[in-house]
C-alpha positions as CSV (number, residue, x, y, z in Angstrom):
1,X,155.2,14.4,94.4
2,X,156.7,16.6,96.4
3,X,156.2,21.0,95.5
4,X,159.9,22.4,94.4
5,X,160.5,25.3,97.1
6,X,162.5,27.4,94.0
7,X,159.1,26.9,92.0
8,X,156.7,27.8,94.6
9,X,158.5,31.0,95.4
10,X,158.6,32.0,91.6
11,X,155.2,31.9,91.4
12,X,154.2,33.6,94.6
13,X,156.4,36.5,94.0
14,X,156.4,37.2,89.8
15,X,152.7,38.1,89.4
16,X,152.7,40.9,92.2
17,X,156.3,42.6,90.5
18,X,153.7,42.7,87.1
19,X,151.0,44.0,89.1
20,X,153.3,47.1,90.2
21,X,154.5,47.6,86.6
22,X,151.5,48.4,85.7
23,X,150.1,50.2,88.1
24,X,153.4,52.3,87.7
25,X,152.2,52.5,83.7
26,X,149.0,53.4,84.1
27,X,149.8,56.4,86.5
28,X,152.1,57.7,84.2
29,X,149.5,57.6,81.4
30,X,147.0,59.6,83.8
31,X,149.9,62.1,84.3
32,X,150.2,62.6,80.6
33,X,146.1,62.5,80.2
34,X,145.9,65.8,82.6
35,X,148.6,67.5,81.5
36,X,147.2,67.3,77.8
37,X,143.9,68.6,79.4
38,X,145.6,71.5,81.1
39,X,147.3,72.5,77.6
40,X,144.4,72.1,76.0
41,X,142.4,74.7,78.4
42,X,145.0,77.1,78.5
43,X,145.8,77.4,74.5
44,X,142.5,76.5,73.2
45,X,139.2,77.4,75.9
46,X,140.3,79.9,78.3
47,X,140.6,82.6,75.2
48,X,137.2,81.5,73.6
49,X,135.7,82.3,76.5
50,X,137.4,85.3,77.8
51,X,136.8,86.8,74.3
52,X,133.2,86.2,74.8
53,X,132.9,87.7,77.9
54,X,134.9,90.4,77.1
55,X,136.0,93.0,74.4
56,X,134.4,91.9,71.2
57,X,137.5,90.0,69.5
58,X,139.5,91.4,66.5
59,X,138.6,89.0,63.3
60,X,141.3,89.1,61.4
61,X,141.0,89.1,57.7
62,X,140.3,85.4,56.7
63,X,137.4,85.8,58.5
64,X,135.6,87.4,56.1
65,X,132.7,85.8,54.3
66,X,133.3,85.1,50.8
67,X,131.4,87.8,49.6
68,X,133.7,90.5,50.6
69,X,136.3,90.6,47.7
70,X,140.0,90.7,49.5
71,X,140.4,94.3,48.5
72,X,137.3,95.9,49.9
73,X,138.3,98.2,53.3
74,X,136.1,99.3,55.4
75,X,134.3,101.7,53.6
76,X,134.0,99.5,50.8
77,X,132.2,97.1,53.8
78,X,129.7,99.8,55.3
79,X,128.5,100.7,51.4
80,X,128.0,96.4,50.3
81,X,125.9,96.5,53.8
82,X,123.9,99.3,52.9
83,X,123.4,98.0,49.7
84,X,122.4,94.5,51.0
85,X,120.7,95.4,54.0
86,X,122.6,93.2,56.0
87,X,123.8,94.0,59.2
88,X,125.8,91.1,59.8
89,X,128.5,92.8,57.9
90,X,129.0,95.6,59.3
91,X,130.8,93.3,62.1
92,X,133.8,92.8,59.8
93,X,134.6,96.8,60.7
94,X,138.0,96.7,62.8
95,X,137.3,100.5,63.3
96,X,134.4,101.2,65.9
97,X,133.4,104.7,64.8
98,X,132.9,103.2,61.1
99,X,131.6,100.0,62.8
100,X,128.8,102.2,64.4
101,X,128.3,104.0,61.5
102,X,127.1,101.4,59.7
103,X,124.7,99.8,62.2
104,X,123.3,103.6,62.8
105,X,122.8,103.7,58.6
106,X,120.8,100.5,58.7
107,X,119.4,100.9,62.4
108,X,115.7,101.8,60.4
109,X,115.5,98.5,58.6
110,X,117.0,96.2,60.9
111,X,116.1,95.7,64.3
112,X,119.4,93.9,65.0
113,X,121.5,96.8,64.0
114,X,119.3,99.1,65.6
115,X,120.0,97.3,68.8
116,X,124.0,97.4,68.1
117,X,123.7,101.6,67.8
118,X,125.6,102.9,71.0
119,X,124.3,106.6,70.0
120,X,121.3,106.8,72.3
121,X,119.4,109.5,69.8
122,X,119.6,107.0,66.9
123,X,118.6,104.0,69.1
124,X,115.4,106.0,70.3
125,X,114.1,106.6,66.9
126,X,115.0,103.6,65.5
127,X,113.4,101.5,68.8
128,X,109.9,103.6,68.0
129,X,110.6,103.0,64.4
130,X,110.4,99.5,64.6
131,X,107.9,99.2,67.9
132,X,105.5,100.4,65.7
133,X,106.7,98.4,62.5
134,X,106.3,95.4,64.0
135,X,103.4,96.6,66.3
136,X,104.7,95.5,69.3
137,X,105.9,97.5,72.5
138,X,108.8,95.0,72.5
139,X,111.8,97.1,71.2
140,X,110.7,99.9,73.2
141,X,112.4,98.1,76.2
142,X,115.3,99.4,74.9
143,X,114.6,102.9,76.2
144,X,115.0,104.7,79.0
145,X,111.9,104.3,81.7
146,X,110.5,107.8,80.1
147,X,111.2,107.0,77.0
148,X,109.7,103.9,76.7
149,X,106.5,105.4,78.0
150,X,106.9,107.3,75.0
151,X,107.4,104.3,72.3
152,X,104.6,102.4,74.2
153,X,101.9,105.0,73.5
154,X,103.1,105.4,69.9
155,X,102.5,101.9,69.4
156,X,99.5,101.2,71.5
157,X,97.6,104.3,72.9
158,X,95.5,101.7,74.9
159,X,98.5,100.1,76.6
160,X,98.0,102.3,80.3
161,X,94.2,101.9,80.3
162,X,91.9,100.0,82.7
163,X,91.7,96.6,81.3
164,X,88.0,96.8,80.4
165,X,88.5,100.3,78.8
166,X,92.1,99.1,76.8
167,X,89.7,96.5,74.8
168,X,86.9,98.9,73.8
169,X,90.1,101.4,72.8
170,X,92.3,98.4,70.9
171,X,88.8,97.8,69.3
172,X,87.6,101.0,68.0
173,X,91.5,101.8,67.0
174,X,91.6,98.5,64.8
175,X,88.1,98.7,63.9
176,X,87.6,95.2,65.3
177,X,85.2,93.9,68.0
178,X,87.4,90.6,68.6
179,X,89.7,93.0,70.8
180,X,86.4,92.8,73.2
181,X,87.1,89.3,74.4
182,X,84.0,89.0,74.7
183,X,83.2,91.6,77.5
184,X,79.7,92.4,77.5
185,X,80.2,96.1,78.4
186,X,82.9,96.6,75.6
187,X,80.5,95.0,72.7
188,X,77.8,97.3,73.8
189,X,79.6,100.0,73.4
190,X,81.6,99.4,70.2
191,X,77.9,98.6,68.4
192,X,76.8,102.0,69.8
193,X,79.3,104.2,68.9
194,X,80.2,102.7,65.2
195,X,76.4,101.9,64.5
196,X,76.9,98.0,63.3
197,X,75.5,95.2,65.3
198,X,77.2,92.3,63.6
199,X,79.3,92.4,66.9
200,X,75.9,91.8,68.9
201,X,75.8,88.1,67.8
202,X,78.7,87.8,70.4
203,X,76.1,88.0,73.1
204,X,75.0,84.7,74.2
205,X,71.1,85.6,75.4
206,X,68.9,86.4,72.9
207,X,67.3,89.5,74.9
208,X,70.8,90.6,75.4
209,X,71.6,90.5,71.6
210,X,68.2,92.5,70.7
211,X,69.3,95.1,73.4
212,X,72.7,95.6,71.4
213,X,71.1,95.9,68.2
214,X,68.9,98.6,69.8
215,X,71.9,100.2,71.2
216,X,73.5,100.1,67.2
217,X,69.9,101.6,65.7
218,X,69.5,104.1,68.7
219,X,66.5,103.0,68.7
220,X,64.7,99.7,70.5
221,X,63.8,97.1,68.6
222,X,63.3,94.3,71.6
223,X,59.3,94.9,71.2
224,X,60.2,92.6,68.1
225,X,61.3,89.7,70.5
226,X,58.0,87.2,70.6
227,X,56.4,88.3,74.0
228,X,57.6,86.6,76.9
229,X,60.2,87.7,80.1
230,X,63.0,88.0,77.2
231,X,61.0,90.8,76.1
232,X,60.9,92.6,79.1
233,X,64.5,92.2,79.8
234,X,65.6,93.8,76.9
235,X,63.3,96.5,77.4
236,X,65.4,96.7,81.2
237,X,68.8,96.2,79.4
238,X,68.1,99.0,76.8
239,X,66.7,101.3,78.9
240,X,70.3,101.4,81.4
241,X,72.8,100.8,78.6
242,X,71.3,103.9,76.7
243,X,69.9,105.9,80.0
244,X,67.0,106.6,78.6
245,X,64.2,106.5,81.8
246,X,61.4,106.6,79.0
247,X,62.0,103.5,77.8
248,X,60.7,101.9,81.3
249,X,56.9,102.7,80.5
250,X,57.5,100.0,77.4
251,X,58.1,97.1,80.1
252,X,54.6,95.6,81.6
253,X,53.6,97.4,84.4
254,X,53.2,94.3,86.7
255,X,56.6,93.1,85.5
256,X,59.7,93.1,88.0
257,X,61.5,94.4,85.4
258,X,59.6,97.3,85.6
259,X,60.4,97.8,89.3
260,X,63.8,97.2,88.6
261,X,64.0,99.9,86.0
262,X,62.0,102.8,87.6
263,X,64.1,102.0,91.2
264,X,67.6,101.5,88.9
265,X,66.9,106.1,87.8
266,X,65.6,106.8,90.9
267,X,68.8,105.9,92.4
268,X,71.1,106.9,89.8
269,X,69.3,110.5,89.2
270,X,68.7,111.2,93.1
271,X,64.8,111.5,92.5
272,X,62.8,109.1,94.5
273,X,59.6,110.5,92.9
274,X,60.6,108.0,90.0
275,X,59.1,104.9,92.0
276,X,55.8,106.7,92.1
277,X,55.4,105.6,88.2
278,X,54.9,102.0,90.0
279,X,51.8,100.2,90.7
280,X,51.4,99.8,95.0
281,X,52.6,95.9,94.8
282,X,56.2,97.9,93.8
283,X,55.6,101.5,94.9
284,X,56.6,101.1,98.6
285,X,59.6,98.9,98.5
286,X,61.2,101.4,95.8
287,X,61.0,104.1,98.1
288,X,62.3,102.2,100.9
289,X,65.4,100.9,98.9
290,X,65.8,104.4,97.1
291,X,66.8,105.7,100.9
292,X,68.5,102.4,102.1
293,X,70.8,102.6,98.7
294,X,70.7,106.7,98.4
295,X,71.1,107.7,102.2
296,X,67.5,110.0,101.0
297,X,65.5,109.6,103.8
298,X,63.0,111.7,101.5
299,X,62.2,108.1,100.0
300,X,60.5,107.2,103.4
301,X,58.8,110.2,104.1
302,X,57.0,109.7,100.5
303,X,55.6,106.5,101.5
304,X,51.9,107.2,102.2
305,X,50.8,106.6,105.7
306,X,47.6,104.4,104.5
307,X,50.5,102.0,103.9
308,X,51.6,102.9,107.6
309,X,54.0,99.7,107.7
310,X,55.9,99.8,104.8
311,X,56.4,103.1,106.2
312,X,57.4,102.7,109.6
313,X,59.5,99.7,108.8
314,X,61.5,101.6,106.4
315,X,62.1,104.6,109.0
316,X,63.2,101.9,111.0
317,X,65.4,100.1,108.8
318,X,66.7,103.6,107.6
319,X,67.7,104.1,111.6
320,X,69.5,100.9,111.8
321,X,71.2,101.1,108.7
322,X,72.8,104.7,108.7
323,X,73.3,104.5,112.8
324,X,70.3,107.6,113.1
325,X,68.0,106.9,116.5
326,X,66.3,110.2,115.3
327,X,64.8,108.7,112.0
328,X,62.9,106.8,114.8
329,X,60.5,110.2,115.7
330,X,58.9,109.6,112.5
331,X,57.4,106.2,113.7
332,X,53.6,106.4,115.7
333,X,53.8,103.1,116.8
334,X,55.5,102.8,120.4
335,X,56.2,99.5,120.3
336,X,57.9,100.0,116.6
337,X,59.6,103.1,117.8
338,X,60.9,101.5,121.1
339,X,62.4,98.6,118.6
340,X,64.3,101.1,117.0
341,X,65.6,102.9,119.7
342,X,66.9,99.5,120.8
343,X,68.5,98.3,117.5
344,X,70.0,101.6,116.3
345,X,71.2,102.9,119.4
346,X,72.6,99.3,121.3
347,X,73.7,97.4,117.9
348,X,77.2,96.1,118.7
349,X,80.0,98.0,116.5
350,X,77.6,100.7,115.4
351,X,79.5,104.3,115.5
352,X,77.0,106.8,116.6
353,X,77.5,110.5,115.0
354,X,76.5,112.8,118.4
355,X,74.3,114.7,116.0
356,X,72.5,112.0,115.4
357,X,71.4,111.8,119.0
358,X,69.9,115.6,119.5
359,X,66.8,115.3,117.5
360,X,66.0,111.8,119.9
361,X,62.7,112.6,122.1
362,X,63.1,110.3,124.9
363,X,65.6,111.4,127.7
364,X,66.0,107.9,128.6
365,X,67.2,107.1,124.8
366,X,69.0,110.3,124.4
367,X,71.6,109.8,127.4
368,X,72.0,105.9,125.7
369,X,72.6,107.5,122.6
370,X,75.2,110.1,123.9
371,X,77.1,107.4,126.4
372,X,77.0,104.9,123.0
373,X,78.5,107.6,120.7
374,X,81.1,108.7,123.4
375,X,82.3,104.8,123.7
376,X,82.0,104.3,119.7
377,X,84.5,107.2,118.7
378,X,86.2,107.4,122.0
379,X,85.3,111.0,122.7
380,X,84.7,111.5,126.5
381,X,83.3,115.2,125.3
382,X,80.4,113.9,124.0
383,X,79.4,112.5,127.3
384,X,78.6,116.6,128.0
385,X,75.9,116.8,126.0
386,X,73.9,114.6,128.7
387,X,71.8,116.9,130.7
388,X,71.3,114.5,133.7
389,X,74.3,114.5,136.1
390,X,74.3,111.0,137.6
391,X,73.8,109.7,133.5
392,X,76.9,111.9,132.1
393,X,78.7,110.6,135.4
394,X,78.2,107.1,134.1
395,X,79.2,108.3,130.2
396,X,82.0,109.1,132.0
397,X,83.1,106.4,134.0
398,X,83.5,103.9,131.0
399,X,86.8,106.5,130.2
400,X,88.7,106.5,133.5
């Protein structure tokens, strides 16, 4: 059967004249949509938040909490605030004078209202007030940079302190050894000073925790640990903490402890003669790190020459270490004294004081010395203290 032309042009052309009505709808409804949003801005969010970056917005009555009876004015306000310590009343003030009077009347109980005070007087004391109410440094960030100094220290005189010192401080002041953290040195001081060695227990070694009691009793009591090396190390530990150089003839003679204790005051007081309470296994290797550590060459010179290597090996070392080829005129041996000419004169990136050089016997030694101390601290003057022409020629020619 044959298609009606009349039919077959309705239904080609009817669906797409729907399709534009509502395409035509549905714009208009987006139109609407927008303009609803745009309304809706302007009227209803772009005050909120203006007012909240802004001035502080005028509440008007209504917004009053329930509590406030309609005829109470503002003074009426600031007295129910006073009365119930609540700052958050005080923002129902229209007037700003009486406003800030209120939050400066309650600025010592709340920190809040405290924090609203525009009178910078009142917001110091109060800040301090309640810095060291609430023992915290916190609401001294309020203040100016000397001002908070101030609030800090009133609060916490530890607070600017080295970090080992702030916890024996924060101890003592709270009369609590947990503000140690566990740092050895502030636990041996806090049982010293307040006399109690329950805080000693905090030590993990059992020589260790003898040694604090000792320091608590100011007296020793490690002779009561059972004998063994703990024994001697508390003896060692006892003897530095309470600098008592006495306590050293306690620890076995033949103990390294006992070296280590006798060389530990020689060094701190300056007196070498301290390693001389050693036997000879210890005697000579004292003295010789006594001047190595001290810069004493005393220390050397006391080693006895029946222990002629110890000596001349710490002369030597003594030479190399403090950049002094003249330390080398103590050594007999020519061999051992040629050996430290070498080292301590020629040792790459060793600065050479020139005074250093006069005392040096050997010509030879003394020219390298002067031409090595010129070229170290890059003083071509030094190069004149060479007697020898052709020698301070070549000093010389390493600065043209």
């Amino acid at each position: 059967m044959p298609l009606d032309p009349k039919s077959l042009k309705e239904t080609k052309y009817t669906p797409r004249k729907k399709r534009e009505k509502l395409r035509l709808r549905f714009a208009a409804y987006l139109v609407f949509v927008i303009a609803v949003l745009i309304v809706a801005y302007v009227f209803l969010v772009k005050p909120i938040v203006e007012n909240g970056l802004g001035e502080r917005p005028v509440l008007p009555n209504i917004s009053s909490p329930d509590e406030i009876p309609p005829e109470c004015d503002e003074d009426c306000i600031i007295e129910m605030a006073l009365n119930e310590s609540d700052e958050e009343l005080c923002e129902y003030i229209l007037d700003d004078e009486k406003r800030q009077l209120c939050y400066e009347e309650l600025s010592l109980y709340s920190l809040e209202a405290c924090m609203e005070v525009e009178d910078y007087s009142v917001l110091k004391v109060c800040s301090i007030e309640h810095a060291k109410k609430m023992d915290s440094v916190e609401p001294c960030s309020f203040l100016n940079e000397t001002d908070e100094k101030e609030c800090i220290l009133e609060v916490d005189p530890c607070y600017y302190m080295e970090e080992s010192e702030r916890r024996l401080c924060r101890a003592m002041a709270k009369e609590n050894y947990s503000y140690c953290e566990g740092d050895v040195d502030c636990i041996f001081e806090y049982a010293e000073k307040t006399g109690t060695w329950d805080v000693c227990n905090e030590l993990e070694k059992l020589y260790m925790q003898y040694a604090c009691v000792s320091m608590a009793k100011g007296s020793e009591v490690c002779t009561e640990i059972p004998a063994g090396s703990t024994k001697e190390l508390c003896l060692l530990e006892y003897a530095k903490r309470s600098n008592q150089s006495g306590v050293c003839e306690y620890i076995k003679e033949t103990d390294v402890n006992s070296y280590d204790c006798f060389l530990y005051f020689a060094i701190k007081t300056g007196k070498w003669k301290f390693c001389n309470s050693l036997i000879l296994d210890y005697r000579w290797s004292c003295l010789t790190n006594y001047s190595l550590v001290t810069g004493d060459i005393e220390g050397c010179k006391g080693i006895e020459k029946q222990a002629p290597i110890s000596r001349k090996n710490c002369f030597s070392q003594y030479a190399i270490e403090y950049h002094n080829p003249s330390i080398c005129e103590y050594i007999d041996d020519a061999t051992v004294k040629y050996r430290c000419y070498y080292t301590s004169i020629l040792l790459e990136g060793a600065v050479i004081a020139p005074e250093n050089c006069e005392d040096v016997a050997a010509d030879q030694w003394r020219n390298k010395c002067y031409t090595n101390s010129a070229i170290s601290n890059g003083d071509e003057s030094i190069c004149e203290n060479i007697e020898t022409a052709a020698e301070r020629d070549l000093c010389l020619s390493n600065f043209n």
